[in-house]
BAFI-3210 file (N, C-alpha, C; in Angstrom, 3 decimals, decimal comma, padded with zeros to 6 digits):
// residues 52
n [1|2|3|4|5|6|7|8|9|10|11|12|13|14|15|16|17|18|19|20|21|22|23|24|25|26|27|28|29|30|31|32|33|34|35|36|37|38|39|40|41|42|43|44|45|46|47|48|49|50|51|52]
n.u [-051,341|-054,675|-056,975|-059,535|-062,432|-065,425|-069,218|-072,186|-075,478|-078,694|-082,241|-085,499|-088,992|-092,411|-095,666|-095,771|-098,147|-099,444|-102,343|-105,147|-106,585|-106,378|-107,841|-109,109|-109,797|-111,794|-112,191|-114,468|-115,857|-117,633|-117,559|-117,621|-114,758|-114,107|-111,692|-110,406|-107,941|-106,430|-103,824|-100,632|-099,110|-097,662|-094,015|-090,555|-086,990|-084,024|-080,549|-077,075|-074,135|-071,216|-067,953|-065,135]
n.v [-047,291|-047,254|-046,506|-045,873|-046,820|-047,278|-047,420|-047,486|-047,266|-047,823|-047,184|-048,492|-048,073|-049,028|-048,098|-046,827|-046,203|-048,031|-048,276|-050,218|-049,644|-047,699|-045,298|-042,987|-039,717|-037,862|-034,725|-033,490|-031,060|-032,318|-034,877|-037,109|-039,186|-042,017|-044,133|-047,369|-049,508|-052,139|-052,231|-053,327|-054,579|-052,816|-052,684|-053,091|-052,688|-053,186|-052,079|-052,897|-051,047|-051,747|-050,811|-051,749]
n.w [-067,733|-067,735|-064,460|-064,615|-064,413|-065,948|-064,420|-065,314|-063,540|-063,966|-063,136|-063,453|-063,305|-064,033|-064,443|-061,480|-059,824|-059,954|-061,378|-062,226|-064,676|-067,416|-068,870|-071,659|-072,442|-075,345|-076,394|-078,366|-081,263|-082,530|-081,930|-079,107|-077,490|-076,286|-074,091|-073,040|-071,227|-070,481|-067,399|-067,165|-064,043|-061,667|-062,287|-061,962|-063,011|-063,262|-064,194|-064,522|-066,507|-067,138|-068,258|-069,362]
ca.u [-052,512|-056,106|-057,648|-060,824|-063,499|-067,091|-070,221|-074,331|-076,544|-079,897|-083,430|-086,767|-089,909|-093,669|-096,997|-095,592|-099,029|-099,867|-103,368|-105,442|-107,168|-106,341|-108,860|-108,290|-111,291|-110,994|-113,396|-114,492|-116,707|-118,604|-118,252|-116,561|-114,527|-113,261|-110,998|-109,585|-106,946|-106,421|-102,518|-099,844|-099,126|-096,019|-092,917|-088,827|-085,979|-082,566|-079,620|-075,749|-073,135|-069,831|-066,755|-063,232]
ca.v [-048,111|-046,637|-047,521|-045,842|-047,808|-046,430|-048,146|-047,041|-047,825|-047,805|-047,990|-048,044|-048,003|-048,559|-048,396|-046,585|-046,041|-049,650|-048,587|-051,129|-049,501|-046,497|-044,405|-041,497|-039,165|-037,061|-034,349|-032,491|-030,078|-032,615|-036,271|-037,564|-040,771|-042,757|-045,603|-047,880|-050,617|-052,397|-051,960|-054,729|-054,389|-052,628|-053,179|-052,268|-052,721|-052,381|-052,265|-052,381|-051,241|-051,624|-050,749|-052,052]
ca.w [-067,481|-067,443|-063,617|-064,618|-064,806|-065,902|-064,276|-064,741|-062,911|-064,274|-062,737|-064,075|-062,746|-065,320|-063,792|-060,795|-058,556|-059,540|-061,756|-063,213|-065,796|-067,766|-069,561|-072,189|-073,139|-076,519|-076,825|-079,560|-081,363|-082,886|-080,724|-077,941|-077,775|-075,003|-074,589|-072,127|-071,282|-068,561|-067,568|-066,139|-062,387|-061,535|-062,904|-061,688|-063,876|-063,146|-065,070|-064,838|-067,107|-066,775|-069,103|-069,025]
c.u [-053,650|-056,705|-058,995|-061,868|-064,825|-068,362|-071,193|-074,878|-078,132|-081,069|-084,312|-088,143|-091,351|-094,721|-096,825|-096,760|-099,966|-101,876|-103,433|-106,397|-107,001|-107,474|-108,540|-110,222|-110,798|-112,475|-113,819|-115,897|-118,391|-118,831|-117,136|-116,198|-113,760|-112,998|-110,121|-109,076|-106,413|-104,310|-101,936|-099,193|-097,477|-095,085|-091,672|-088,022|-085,070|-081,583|-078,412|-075,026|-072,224|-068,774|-065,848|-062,714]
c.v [-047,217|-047,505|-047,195|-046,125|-047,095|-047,231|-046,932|-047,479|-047,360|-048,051|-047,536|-048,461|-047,762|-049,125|-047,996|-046,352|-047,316|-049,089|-049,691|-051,203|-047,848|-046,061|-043,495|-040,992|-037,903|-036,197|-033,333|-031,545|-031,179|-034,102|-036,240|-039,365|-040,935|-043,745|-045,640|-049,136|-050,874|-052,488|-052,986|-054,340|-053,816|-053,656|-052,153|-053,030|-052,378|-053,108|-051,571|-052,417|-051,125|-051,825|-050,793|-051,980]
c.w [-066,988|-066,166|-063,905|-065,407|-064,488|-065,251|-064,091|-064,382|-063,118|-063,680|-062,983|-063,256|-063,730|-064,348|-062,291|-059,483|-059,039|-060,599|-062,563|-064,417|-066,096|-068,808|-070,395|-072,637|-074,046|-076,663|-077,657|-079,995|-081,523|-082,420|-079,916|-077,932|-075,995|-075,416|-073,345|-072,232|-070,127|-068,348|-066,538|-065,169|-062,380|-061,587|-062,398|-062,573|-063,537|-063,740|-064,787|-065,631|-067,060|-068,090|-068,433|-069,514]
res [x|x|x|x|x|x|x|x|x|x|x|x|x|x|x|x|x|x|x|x|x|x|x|x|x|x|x|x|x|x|x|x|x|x|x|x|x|x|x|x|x|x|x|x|x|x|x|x|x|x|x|x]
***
């Protein structure tokens, strides 16, 4: 009989310092672009798996 039993424990974490608007700026020889999006408020996730 196999006693060992596998469990993961998973945890996630998106938008970790909580901004509410991200920005990107692209710049080049000949224009510059920007672009932004406003981003959804921190988020945790956790997840167990367990095999038997």
């Amino acid at each position: 009989m196999d006693t060992s039993n596998k469990t993961d424990i998973e945890l996630g974490v998106r938008n970790l310092f909580n901004n509410n608007y991200l920005v990107s700026t692209n710049i080049n020889a000949y224009y510059t672009v920007q672009s932004g999006m406003f981003m959804r408020p921190r988020q945790v996730t956790a997840a167990i798996r367990y095999t038997f």
